[in-house]
C-alpha positions in Angstrom: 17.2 38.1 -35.5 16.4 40.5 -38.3 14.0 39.7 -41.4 17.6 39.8 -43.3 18.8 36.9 -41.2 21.4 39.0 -38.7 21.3 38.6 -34.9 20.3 41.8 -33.0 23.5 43.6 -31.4 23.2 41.5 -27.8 25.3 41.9 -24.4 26.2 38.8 -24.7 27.3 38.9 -28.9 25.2 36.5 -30.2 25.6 38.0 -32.9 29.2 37.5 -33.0 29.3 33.8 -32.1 30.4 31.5 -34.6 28.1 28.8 -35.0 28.6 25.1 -33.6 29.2 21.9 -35.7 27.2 18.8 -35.0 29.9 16.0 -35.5 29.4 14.0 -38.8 29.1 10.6 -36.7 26.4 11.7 -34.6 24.5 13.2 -37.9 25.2 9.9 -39.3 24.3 7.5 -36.7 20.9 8.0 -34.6 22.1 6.2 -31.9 24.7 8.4 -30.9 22.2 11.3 -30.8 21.3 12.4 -27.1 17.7 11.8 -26.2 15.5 14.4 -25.0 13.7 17.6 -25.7 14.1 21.2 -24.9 11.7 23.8 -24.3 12.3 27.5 -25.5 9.9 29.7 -23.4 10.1 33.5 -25.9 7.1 35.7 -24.7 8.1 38.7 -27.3 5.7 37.9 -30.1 8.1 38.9 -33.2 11.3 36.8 -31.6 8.9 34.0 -30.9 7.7 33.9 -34.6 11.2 34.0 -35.9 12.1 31.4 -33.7 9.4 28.9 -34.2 9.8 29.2 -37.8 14.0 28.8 -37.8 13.0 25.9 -35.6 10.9 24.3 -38.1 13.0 24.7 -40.8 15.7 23.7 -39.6 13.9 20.6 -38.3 14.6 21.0 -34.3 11.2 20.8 -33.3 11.3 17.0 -35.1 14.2 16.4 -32.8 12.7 17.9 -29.2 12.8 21.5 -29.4 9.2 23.0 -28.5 9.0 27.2 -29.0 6.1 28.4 -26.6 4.8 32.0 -27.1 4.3 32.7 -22.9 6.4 33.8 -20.1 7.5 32.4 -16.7 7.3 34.3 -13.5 6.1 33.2 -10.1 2.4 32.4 -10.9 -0.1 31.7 -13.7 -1.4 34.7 -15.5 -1.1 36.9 -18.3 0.8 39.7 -19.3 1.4 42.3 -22.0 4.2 42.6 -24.4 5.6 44.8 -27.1 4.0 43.4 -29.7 6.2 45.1 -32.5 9.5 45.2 -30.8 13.0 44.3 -33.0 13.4 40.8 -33.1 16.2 39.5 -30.7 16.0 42.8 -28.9 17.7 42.9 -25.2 16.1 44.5 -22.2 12.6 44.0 -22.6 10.2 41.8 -20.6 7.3 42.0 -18.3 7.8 45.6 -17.1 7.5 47.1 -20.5 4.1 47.8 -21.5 2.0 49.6 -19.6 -1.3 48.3 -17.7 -4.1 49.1 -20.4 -2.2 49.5 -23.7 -3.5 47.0 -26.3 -2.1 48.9 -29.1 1.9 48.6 -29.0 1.1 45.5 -26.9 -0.5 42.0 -27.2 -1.3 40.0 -24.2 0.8 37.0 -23.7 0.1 33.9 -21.4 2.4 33.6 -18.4 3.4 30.2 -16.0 4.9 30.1 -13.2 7.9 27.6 -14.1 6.1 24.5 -11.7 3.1 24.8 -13.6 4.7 24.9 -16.9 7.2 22.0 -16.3 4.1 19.8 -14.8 2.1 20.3 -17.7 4.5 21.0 -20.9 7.8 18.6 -19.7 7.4 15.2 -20.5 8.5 12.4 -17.7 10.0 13.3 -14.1 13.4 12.4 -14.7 16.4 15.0 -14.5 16.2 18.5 -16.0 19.7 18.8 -17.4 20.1 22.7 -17.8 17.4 25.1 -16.7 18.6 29.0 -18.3 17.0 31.7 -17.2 17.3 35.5 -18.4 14.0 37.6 -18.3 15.0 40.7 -17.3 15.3 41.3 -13.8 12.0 38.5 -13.1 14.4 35.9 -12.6 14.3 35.4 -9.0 10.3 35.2 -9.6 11.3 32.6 -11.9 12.8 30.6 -9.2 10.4 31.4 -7.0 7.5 30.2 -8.7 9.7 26.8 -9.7 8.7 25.2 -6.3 10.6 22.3 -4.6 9.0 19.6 -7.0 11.6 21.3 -10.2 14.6 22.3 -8.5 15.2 19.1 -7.4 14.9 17.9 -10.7 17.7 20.4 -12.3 21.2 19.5 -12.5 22.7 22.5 -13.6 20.8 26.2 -13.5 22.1 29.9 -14.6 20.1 32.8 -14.3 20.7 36.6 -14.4 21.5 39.2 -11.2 21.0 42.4 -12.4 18.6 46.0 -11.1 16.0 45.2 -13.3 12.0 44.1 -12.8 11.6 42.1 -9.3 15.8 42.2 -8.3 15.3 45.7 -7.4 13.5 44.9 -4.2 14.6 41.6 -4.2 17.7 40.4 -2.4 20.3 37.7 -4.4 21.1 36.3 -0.6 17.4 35.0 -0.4 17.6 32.4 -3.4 21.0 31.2 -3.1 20.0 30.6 0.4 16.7 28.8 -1.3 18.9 26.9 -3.9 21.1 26.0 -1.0 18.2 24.3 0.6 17.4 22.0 -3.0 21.2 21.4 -2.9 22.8 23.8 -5.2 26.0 25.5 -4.8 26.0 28.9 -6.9 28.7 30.9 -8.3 29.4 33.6 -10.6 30.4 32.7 -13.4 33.2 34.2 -15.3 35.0 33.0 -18.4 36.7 29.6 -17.5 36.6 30.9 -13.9 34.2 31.1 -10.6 33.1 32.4 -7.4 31.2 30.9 -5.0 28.3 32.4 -3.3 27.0 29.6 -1.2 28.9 29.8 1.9 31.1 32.5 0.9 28.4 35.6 1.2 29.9 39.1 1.0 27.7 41.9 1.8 28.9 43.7 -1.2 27.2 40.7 -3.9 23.7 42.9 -2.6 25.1 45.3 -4.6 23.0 45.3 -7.9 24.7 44.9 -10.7 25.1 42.7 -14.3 26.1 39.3 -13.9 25.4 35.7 -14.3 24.9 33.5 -11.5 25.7 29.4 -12.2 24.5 26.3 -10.0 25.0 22.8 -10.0 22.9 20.4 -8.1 25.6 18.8 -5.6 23.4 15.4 -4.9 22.0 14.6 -8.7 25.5 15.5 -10.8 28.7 15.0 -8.5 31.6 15.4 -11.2 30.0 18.2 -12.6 30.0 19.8 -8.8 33.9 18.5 -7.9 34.8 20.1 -11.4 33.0 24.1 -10.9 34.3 24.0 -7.3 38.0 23.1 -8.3 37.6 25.6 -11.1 36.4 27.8 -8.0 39.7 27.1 -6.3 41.6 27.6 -8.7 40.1 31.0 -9.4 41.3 32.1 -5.8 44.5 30.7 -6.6 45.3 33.4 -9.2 47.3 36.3 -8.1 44.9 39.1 -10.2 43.3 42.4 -9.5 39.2 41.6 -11.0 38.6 44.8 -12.5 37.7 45.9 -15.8 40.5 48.6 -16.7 37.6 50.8 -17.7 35.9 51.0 -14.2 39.4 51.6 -12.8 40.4 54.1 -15.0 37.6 56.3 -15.3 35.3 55.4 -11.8 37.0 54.2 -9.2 38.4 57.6 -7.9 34.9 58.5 -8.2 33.5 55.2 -6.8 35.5 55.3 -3.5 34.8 59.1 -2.7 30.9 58.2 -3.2 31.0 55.2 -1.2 33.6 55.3 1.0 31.4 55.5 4.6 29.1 52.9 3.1 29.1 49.6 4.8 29.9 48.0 1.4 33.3 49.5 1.9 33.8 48.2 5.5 35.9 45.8 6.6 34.8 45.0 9.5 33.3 41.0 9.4 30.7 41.6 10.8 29.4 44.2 8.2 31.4 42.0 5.7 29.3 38.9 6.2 25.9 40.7 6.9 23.0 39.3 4.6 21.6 43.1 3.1 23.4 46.3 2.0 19.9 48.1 2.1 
């Protein structure tokens, strides 16, 4: 957000989005409220600011919403951070600044997300949603979440892209993991998905945007019957998924480049292996 107010242009159009409505009889009645709290983890110091402040105005953190200035990755530590950075701005995170510069940066506290739900979390009931987006350190994230939280989540989302740690790290390894705290994963489209866990295509090691969404099969059961029917459903629909843009002006290009790699082979067993590289 700007000091004028406006969201910063975003991927995924914040800016753009029209604001929800909180329905007059739950504003009304306290009882109908849910219960909780939330935790906002912003390590860029100008965005957390902003948000702290719109979070006390607007009387959130009365209600459960707690803004910490850190970052999560797979242990305890600290890190550096643009310290002067647009507020709201996209693409920044822990490989930004560079080791030794404390003038464009300010060190910021960083958790890995076990430690930071043991001591910030409040009880050891159900973690509704867990969203994760940190710019290519999100399968540190999950990493450093341990067995003790991911049993705990009921639904999770995080970000695949070629960014930070995803560039040597491969997405087969933590759905595999995820698998093993009983989630099913599946990218997620607009009212549509695909799943990933038990459905592994060598191509998915091929680095690119996307969001990744998981349900905890054991701890939320409708919620699980409901993405994999939607995930049915999906395969149902007779439709070529490509953006027109890719097809017009890259895929000529696209299958000339690649067109001995084993992303491009058929064959099952190169189909179903776990790595592209």
């Amino acid at each position: 957000m700007t000091e004028d107010g406006e969201l910063h242009e975003s991927v995924c159009n914040q800016n753009t989005t029209i604001s929800f409505e909180i329905p007059q009889q739950c504003q009304d009645d306290n009882s109908l409220r849910p219960k909780g709290e939330m935790h906002c983890v912003e390590p860029m110091p100008q965005t957390y600011k902003k948000l702290e402040q719109s979070a006390s105005i607007l009387g959130y953190t009365q209600k459960g919403l707690k803004v910490t200035h850190a970052a999560i990755s797979n242990k305890n530590g600290t890190a550096l951070f643009p310290k002067n950075s647009t507020i709201g701005i996209e693409n920044q995170g822990l490989a930004t600044c560079k080791r030794g510069d404390t003038i464009g940066c300010v060190e910021v506290p960083v958790y890995s997300l076990s430690n930071f739900v043991e001591e910030e979390v409040k009880g050891t009931g159900p973690i509704n949603i867990l969203s994760i987006d940190v710019e290519g350190f999100d399968g540190d994230v999950l990493l450093g979440a341990t067995s003790n939280v991911l049993k705990r989540v009921e639904y999770l989302e995080f970000e695949y892209n070629w960014m930070g740690s995803w560039k040597n790290q491969h997405l087969y390894d933590i759905v595999e993991m995820l698998d093993e705290q009983s989630m099913t994963c599946y990218w997620a489209g607009i009212d549509r998905l695909w799943r990933i866990t038990g459905c592994w295509m060598s191509y998915y090691d091929i680095h690119t945007w996307s969001n990744v969404a998981c349900v905890n099969r054991k701890l939320v059961h409708g919620l699980a019957s409901r993405m994999e029917f939607i995930f049915r459903r999906t395969l149902g629909e007779e439709k070529l998924w490509l953006h027109s843009e890719v097809e017009a002006k890259h895929l000529p290009e696209m299958v000339t480049k690649w067109k001995d790699h084993m992303a491009m082979s058929r064959d099952e067993k190169n189909l179903t292996s776990r790595y592209l590289y």
